[in-house]
gemmi code that builds the backbone of each chain (N, CA, C; Angstrom):
import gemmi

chains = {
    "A": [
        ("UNK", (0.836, -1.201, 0.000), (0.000, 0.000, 0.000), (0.869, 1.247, 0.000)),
        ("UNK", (0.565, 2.284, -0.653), (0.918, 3.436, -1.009), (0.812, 4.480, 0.270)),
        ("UNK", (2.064, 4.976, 0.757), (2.301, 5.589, 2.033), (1.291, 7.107, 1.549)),
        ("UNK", (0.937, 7.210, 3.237), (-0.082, 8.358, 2.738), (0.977, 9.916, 3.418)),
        ("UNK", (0.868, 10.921, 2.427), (1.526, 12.033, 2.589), (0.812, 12.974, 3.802)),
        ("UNK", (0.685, 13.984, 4.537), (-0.183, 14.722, 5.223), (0.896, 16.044, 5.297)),
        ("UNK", (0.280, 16.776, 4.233), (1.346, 17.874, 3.604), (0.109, 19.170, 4.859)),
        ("UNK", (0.232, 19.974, 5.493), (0.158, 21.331, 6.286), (-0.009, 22.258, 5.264)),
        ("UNK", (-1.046, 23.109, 5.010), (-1.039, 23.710, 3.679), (-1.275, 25.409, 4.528)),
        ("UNK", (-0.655, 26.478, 4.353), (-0.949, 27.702, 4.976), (-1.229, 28.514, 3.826)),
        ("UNK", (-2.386, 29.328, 4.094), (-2.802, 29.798, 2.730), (-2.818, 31.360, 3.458)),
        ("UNK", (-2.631, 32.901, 2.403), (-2.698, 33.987, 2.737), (-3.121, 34.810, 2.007)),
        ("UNK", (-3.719, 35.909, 2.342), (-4.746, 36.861, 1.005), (-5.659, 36.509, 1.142)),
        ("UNK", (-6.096, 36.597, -0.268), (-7.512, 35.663, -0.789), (-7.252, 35.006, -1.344)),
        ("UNK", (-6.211, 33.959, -1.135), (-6.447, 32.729, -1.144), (-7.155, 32.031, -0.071)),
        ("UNK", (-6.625, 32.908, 1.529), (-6.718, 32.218, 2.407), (-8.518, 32.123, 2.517)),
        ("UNK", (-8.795, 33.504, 1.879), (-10.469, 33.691, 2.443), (-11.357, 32.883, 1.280)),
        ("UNK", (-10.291, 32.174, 0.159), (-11.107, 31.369, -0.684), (-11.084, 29.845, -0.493)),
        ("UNK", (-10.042, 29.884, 0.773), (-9.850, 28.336, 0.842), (-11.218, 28.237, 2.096)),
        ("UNK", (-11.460, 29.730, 3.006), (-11.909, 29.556, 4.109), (-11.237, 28.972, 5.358)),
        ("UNK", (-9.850, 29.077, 5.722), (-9.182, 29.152, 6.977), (-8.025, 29.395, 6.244)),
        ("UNK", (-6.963, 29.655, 7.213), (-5.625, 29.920, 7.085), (-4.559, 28.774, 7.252)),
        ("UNK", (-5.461, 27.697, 7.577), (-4.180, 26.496, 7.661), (-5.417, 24.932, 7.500)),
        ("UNK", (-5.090, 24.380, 6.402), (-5.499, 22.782, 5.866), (-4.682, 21.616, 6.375)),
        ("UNK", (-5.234, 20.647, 6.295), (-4.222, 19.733, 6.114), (-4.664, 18.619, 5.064)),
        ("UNK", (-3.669, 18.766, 3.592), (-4.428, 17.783, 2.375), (-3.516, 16.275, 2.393)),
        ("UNK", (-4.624, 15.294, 2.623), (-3.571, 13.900, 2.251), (-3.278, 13.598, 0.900)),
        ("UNK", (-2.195, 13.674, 0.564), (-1.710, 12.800, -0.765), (-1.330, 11.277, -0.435)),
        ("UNK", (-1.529, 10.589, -1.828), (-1.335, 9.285, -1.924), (-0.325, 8.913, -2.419)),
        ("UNK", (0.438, 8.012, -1.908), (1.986, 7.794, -2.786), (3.123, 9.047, -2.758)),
        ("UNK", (4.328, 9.173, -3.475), (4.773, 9.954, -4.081), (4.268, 11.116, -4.831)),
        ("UNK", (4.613, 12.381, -3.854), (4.076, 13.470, -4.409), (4.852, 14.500, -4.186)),
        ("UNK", (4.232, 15.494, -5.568), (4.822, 16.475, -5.668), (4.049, 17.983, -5.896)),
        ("UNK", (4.601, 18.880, -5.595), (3.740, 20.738, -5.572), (3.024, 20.638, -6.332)),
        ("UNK", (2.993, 20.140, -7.467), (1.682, 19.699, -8.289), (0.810, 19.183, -7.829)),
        ("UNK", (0.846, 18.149, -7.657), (0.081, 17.042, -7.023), (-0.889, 17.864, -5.980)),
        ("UNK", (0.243, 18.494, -4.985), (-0.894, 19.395, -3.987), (-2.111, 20.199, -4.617)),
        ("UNK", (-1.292, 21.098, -5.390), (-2.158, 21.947, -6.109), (-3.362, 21.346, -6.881)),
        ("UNK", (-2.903, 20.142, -7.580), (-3.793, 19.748, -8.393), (-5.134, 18.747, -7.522)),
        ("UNK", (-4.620, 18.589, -5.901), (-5.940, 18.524, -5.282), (-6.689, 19.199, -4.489)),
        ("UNK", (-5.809, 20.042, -4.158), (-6.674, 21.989, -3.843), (-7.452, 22.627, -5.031)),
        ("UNK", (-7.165, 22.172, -6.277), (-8.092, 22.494, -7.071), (-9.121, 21.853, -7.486)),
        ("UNK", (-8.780, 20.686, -7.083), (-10.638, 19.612, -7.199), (-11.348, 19.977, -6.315)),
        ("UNK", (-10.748, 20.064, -4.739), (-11.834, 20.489, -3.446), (-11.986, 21.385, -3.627)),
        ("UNK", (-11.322, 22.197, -4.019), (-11.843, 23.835, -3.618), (-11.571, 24.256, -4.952)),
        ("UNK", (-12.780, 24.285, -5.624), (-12.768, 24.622, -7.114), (-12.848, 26.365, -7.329)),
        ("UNK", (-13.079, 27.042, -6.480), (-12.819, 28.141, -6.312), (-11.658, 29.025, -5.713)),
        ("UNK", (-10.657, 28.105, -5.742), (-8.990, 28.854, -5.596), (-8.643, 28.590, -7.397)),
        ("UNK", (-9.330, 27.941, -8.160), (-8.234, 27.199, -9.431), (-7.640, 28.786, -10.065)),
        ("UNK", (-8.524, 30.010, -9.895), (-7.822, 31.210, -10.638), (-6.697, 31.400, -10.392)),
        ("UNK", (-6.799, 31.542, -8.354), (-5.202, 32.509, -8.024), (-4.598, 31.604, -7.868)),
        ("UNK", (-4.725, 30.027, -8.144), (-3.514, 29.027, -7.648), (-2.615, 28.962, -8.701)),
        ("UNK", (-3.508, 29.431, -9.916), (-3.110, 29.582, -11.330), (-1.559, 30.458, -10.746)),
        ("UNK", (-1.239, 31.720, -10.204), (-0.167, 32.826, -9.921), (-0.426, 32.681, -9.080)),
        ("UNK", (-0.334, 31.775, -8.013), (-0.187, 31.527, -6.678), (1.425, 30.647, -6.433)),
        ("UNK", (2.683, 31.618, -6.396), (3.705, 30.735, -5.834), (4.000, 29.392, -4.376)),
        ("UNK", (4.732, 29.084, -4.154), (4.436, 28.220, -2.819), (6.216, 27.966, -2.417)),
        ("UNK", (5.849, 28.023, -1.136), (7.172, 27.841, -0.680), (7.322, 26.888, 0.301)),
        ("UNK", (8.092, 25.526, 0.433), (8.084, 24.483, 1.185), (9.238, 25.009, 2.472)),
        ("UNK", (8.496, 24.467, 3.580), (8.931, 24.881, 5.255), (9.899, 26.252, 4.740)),
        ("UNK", (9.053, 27.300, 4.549), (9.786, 28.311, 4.278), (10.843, 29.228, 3.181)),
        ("UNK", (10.892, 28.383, 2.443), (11.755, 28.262, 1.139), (10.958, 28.282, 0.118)),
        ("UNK", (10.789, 29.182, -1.279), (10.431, 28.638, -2.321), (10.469, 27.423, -2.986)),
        ("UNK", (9.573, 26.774, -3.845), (9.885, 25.596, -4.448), (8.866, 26.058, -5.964)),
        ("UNK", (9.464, 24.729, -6.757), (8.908, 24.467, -7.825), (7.726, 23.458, -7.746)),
        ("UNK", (7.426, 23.452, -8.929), (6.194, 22.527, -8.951), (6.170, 21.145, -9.120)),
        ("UNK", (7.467, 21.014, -9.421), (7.766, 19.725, -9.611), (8.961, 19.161, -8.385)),
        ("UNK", (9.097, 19.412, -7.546), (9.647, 19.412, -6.422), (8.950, 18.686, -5.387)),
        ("UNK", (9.812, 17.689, -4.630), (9.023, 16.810, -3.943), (8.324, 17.032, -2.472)),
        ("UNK", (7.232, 16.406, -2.296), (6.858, 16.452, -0.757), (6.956, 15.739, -0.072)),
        ("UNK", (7.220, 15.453, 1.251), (6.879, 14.613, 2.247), (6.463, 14.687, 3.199)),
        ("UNK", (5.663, 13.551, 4.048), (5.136, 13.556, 5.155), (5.075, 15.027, 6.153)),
        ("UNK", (4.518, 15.755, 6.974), (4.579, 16.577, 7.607), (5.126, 17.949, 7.036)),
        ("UNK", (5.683, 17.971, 5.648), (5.833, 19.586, 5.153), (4.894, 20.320, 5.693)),
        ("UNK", (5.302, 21.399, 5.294), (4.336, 22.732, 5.354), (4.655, 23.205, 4.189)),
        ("UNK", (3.257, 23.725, 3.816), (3.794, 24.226, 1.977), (2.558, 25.855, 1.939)),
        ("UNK", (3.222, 26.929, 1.989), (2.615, 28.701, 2.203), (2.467, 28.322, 0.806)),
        ("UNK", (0.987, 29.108, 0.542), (0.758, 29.068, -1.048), (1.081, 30.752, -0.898)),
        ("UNK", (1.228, 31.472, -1.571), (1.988, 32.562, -1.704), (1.156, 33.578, -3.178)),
        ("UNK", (0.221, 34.243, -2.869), (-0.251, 34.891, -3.956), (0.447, 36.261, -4.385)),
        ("UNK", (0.174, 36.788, -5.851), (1.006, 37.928, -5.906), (1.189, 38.911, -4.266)),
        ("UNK", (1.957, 39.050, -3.989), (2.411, 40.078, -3.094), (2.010, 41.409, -3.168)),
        ("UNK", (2.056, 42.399, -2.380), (1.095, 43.665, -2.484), (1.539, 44.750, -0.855)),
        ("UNK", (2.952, 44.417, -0.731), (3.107, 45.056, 0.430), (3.781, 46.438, 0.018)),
        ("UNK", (3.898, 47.309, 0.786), (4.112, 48.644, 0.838), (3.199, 49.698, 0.707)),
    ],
    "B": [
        ("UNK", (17.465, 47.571, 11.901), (16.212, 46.737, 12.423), (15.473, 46.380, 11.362)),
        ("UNK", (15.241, 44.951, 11.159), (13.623, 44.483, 10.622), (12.788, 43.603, 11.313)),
        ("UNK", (11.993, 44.420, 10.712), (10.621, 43.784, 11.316), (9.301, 44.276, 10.744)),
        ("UNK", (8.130, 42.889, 11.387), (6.814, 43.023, 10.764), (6.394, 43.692, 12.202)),
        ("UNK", (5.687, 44.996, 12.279), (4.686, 44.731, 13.803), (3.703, 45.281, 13.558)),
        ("UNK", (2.513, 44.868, 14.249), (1.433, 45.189, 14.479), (0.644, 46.766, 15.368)),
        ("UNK", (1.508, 47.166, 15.768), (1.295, 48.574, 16.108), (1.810, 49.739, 15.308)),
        ("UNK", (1.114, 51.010, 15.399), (2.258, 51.985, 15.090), (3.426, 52.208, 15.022)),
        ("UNK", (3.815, 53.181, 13.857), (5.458, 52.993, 13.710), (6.234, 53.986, 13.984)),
        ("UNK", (7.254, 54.206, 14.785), (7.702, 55.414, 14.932), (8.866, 55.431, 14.198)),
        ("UNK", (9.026, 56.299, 13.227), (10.055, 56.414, 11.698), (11.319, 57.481, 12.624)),
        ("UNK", (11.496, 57.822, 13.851), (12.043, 58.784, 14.365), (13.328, 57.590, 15.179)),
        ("UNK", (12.631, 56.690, 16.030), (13.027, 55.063, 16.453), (13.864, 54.698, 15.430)),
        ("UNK", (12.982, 54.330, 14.260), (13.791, 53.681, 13.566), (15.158, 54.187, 13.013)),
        ("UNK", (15.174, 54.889, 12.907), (16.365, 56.123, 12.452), (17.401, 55.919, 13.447)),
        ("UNK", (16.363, 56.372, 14.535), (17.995, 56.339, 15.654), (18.645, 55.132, 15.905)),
        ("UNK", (17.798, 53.478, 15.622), (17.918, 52.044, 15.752), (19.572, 51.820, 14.347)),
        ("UNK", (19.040, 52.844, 13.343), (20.250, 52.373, 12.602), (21.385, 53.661, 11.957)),
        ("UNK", (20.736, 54.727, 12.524), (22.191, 55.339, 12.278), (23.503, 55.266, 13.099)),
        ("UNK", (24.631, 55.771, 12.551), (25.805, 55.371, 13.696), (26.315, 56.303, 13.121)),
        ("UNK", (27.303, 57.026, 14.600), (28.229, 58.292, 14.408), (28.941, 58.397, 12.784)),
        ("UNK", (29.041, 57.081, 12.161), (29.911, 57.351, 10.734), (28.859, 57.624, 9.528)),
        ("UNK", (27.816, 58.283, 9.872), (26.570, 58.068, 8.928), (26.388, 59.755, 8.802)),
        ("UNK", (26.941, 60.194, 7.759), (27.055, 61.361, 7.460), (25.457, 61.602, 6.490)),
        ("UNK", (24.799, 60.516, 5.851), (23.637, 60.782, 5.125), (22.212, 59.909, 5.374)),
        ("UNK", (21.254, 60.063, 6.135), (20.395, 59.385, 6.954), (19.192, 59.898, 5.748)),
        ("UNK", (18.379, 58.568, 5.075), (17.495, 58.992, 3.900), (16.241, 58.162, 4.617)),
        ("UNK", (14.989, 58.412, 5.009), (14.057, 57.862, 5.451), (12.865, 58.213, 4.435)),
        ("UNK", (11.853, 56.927, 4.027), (11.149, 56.804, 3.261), (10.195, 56.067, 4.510)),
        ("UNK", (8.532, 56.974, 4.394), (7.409, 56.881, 4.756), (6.356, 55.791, 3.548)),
        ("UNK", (5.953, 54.887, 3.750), (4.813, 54.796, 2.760), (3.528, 54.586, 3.625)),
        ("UNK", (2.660, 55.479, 3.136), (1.422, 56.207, 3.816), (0.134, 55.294, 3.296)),
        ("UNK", (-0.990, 55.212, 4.127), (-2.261, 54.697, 3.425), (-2.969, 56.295, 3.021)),
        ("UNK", (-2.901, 56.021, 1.555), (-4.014, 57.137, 0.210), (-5.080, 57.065, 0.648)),
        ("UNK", (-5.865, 57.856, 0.591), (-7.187, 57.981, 0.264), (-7.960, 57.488, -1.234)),
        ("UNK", (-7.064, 57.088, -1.988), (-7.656, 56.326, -3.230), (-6.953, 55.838, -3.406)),
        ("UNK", (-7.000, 54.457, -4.679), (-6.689, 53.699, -5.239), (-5.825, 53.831, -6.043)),
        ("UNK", (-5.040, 53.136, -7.016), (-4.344, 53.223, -8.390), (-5.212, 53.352, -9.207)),
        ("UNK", (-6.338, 52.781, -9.076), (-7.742, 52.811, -10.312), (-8.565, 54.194, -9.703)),
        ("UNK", (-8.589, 55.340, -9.225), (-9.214, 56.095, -8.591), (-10.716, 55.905, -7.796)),
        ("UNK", (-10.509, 54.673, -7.080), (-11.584, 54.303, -6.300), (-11.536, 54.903, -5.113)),
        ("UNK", (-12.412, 55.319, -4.602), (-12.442, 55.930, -3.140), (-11.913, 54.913, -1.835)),
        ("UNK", (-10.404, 55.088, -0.849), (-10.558, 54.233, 0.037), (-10.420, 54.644, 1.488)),
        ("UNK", (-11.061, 53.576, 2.450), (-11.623, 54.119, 3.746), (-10.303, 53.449, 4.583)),
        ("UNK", (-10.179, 52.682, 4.005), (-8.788, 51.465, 4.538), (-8.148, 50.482, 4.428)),
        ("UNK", (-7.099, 50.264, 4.278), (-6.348, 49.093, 4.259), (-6.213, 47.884, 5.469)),
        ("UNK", (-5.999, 46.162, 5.056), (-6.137, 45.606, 5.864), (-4.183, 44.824, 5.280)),
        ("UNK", (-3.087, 44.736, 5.800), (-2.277, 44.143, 5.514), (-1.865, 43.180, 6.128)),
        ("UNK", (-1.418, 41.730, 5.585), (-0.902, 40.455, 6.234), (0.186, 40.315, 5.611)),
        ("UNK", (1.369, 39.623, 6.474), (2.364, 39.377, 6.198), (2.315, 37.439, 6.545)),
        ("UNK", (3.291, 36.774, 5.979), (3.927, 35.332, 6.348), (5.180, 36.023, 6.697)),
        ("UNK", (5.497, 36.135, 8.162), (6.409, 37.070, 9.117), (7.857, 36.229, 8.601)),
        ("UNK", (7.544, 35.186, 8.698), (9.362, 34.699, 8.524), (9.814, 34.271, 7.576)),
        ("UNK", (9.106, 34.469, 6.416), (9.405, 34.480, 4.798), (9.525, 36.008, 4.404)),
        ("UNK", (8.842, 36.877, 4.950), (8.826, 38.522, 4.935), (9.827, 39.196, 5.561)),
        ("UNK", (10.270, 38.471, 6.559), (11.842, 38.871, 7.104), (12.987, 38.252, 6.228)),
        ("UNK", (12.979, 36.994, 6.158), (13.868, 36.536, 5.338), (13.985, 37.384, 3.838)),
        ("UNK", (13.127, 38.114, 3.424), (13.022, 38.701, 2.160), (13.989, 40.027, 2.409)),
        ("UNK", (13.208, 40.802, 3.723), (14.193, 42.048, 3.809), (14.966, 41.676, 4.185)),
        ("UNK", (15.668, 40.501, 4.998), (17.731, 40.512, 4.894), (18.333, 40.251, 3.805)),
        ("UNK", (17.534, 39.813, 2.940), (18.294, 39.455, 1.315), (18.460, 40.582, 0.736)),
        ("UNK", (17.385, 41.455, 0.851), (17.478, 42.768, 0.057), (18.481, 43.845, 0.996)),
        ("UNK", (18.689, 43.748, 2.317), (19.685, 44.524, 2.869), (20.712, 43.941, 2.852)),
        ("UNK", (20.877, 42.482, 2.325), (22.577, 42.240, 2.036), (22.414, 43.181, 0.616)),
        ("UNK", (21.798, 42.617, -0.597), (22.349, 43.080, -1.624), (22.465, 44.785, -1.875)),
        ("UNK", (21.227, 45.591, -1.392), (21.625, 46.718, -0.723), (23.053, 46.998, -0.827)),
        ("UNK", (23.643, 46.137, 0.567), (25.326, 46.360, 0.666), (26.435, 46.176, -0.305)),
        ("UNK", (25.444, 45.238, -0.709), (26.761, 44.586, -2.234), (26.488, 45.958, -3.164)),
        ("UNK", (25.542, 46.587, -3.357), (25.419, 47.462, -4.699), (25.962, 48.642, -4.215)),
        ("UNK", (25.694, 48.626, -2.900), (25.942, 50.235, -2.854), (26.801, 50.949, -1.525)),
        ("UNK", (27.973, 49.496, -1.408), (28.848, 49.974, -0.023), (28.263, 49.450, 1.039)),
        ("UNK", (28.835, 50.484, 2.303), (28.370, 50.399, 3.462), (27.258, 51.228, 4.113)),
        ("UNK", (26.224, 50.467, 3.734), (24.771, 51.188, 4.154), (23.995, 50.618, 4.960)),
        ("UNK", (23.929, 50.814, 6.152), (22.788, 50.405, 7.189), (21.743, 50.848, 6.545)),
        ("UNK", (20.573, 49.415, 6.942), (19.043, 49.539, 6.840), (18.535, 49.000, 7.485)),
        ("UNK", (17.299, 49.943, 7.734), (16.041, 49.242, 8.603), (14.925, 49.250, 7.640)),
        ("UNK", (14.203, 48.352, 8.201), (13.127, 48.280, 7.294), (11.951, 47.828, 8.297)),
        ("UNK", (10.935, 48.683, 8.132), (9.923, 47.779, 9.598), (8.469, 47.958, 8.787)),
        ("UNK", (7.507, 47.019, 8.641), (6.204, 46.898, 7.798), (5.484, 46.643, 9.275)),
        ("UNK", (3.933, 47.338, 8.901), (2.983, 46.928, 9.847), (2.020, 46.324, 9.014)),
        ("UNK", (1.382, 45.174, 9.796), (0.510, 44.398, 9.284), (-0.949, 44.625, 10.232)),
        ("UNK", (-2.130, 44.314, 9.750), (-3.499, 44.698, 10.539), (-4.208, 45.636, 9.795)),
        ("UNK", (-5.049, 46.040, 10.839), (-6.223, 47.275, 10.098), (-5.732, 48.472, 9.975)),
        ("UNK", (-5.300, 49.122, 8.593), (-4.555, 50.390, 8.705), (-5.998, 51.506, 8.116)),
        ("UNK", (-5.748, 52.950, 8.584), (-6.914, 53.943, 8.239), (-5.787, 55.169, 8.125)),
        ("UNK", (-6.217, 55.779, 6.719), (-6.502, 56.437, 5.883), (-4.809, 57.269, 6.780)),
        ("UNK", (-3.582, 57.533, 5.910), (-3.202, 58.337, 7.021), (-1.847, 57.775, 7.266)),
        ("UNK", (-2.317, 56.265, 8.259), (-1.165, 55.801, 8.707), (-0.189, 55.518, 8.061)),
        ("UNK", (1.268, 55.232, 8.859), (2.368, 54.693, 7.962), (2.163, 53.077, 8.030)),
        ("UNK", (2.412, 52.353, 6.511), (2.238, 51.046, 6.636), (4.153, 50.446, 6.728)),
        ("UNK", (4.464, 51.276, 5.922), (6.066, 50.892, 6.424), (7.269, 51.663, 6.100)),
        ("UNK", (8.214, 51.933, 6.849), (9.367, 52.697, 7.090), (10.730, 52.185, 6.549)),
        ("UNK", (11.634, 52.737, 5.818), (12.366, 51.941, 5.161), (13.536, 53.430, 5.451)),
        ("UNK", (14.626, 53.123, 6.645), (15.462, 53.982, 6.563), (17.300, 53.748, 5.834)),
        ("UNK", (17.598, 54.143, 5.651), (19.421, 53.828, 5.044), (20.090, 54.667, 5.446)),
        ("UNK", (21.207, 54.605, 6.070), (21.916, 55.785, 6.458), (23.360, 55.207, 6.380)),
        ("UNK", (23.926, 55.898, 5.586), (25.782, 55.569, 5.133), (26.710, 56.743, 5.346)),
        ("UNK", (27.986, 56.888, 4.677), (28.507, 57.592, 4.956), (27.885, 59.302, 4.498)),
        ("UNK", (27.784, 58.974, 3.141), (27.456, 60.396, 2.299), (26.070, 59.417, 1.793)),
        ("UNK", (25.634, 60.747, 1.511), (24.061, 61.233, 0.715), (23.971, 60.170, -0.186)),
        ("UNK", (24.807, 59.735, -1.673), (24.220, 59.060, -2.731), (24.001, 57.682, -2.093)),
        ("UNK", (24.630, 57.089, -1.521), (24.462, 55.421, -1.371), (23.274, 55.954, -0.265)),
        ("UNK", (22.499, 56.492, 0.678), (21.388, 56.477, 1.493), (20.473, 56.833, 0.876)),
        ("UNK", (20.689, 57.469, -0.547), (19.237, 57.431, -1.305), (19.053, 56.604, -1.969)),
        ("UNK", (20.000, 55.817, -2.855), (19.705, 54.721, -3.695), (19.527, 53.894, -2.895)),
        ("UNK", (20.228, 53.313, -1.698), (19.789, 52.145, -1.195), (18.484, 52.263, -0.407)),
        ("UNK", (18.105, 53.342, -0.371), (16.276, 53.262, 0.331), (15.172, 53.364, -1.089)),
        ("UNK", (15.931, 53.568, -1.851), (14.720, 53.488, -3.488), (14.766, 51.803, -3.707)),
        ("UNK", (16.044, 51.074, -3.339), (15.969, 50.356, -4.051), (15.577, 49.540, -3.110)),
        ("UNK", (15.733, 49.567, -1.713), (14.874, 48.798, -0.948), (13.406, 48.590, -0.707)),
        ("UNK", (12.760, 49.759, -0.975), (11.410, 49.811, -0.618), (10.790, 49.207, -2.038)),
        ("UNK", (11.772, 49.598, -3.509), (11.204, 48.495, -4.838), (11.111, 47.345, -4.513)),
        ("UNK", (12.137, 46.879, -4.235), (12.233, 45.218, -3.966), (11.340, 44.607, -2.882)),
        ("UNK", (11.030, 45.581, -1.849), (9.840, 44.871, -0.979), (8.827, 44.701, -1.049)),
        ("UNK", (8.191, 46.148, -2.003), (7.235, 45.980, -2.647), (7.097, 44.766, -4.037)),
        ("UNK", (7.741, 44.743, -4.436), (7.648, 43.145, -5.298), (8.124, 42.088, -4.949)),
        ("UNK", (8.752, 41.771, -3.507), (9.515, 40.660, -3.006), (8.419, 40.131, -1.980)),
        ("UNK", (8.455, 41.148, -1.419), (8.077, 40.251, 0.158), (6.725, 39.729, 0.187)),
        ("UNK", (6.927, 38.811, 1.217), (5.583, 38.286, 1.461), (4.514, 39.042, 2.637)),
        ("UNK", (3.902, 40.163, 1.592), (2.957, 41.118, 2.366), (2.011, 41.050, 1.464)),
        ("UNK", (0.609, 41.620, 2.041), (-0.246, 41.548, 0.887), (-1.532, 42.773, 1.815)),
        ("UNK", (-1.684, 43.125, 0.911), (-2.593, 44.307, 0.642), (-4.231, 44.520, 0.233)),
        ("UNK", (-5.157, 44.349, 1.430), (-6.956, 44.594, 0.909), (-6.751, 46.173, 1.111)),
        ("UNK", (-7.428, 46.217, -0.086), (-8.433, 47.804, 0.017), (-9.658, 47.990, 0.311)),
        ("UNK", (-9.952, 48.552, 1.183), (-11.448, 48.532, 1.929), (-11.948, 49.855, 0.854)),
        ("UNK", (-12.967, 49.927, 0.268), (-13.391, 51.029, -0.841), (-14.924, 51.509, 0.182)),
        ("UNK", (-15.311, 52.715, -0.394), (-16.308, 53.555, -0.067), (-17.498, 53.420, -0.050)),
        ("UNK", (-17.298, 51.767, -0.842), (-18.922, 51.557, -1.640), (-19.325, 50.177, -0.671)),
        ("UNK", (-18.476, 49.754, 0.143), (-18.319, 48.898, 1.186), (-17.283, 47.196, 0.182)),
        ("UNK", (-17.179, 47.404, -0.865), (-16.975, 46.664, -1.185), (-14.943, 46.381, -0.714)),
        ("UNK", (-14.678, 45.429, -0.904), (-12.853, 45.320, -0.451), (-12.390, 44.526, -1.768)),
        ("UNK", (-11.122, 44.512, -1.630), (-10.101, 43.545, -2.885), (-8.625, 43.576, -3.010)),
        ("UNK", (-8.315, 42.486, -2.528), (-6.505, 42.294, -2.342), (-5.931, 42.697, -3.714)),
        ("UNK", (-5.218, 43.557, -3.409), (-4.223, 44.267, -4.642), (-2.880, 43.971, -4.346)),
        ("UNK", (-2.598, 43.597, -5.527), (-1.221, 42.867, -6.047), (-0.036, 44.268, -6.570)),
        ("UNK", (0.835, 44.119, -6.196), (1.939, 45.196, -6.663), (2.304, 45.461, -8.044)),
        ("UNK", (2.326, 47.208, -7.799), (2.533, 47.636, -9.573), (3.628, 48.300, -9.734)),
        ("UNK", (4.412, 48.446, -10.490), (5.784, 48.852, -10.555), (5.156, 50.473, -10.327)),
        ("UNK", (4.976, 51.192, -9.443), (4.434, 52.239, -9.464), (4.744, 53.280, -8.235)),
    ],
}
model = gemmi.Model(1)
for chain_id, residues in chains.items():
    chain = gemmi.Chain(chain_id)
    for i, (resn, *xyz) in enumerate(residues, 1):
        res = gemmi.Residue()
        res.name, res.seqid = resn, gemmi.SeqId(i, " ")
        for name, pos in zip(("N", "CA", "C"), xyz):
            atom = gemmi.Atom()
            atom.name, atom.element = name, gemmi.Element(name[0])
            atom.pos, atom.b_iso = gemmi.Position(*pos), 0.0
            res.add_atom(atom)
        chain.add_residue(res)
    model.add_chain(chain)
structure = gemmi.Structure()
structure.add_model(model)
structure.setup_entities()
């Protein structure tokens, strides 16, 4: 059986007010990757698919790519355009 | 000094936090909440959030390279996050070096880069009651 992932998802903006809280927790199945997350934040919550579209993400603090791996207990900030100053 | 905080900012503090007796040119940059928009919408207030330790980590990158471009230039940089009205300062961005040119370029070029770097983000509360997170414009 295929180890189950439990990736910590922190969302901010309006993302956060489109996910409806500021912190998830999504299980992946098997081997996964920033895609993978994304691509099941966008089945449940079919109303983030715009800004996830330009929504960066950064794993335990660090930017990452999308094709970059996850594991067990990450934390992964989805990161929408920025807007400070 | 950097930092995100949640209260008022005193730009007078911050100044004295990073100048030093060899700082012959002290350049301090205010950015204020408008009363309107970039699109000329009427606004009552701003609401700003930061991810604090990706938003710090952003301004020490930009105050190393700061140093690399432009000498020896102390910076502070301090953002407030929460309910801001009409007025307040949302964040203070001081440089102070030996002479005048490196404390002005390195506070232009700091407050660019934060505004397109960091992890802050910006609602506009509008007149008509309606709100909407605005994304940064080279502006």
């Amino acid at each position: 059986m295929a180890a189950t992932n439990t990736i910590r998802v922190r969302a901010f903006a309006g993302l956060r007010e489109l996910l409806g809280d500021d912190v998830i927790d999504v299980r992946l199945e098997g081997a996964a990757r920033v895609a993978d997350l994304i691509e099941a934040l966008r089945t449940k919550y079919a109303q983030t698919s715009p800004v996830l579209e330009v929504t960066r993400c950064a794993r335990n603090g660090r930017i990452v790519s999308m094709h970059d791996e996850l594991r067990d207990g990450d934390e992964v900030a989805l990161l929408p355009p920025v807007g400070g100053g | 000094m950097l930092a995100i905080v949640r209260e008022p900012i005193d730009p007078r503090a911050l100044e004295a936090a990073v100048r030093t007796e060899s700082c012959g040119g002290v350049v301090t940059f205010l950015g204020v909440v408008r009363e309107r928009s970039d699109d000329g919408r009427a606004v009552t207030g701003l609401a700003y959030e930061a991810y604090d330790a990706m938003a710090l980590a952003e301004f020490e990158a930009i105050a190393d390279e700061a140093r690399e471009r432009y000498g020896d230039v102390r910076l502070g940089i301090v953002h407030r996050v929460g309910e801001l009205a009409i007025g307040d300062v949302a964040v203070v961005v001081c440089a102070a070096s030996a002479h005048r040119a490196a404390a002005f370029d390195a506070c232009e070029y700091a407050i660019d880069a934060l505004k397109a770097r960091a992890a802050i983000w910006k609602k506009e509360h509008y007149a008509d009651g309606t709100a909407e997170w605005r994304a940064h414009c080279p502006h």
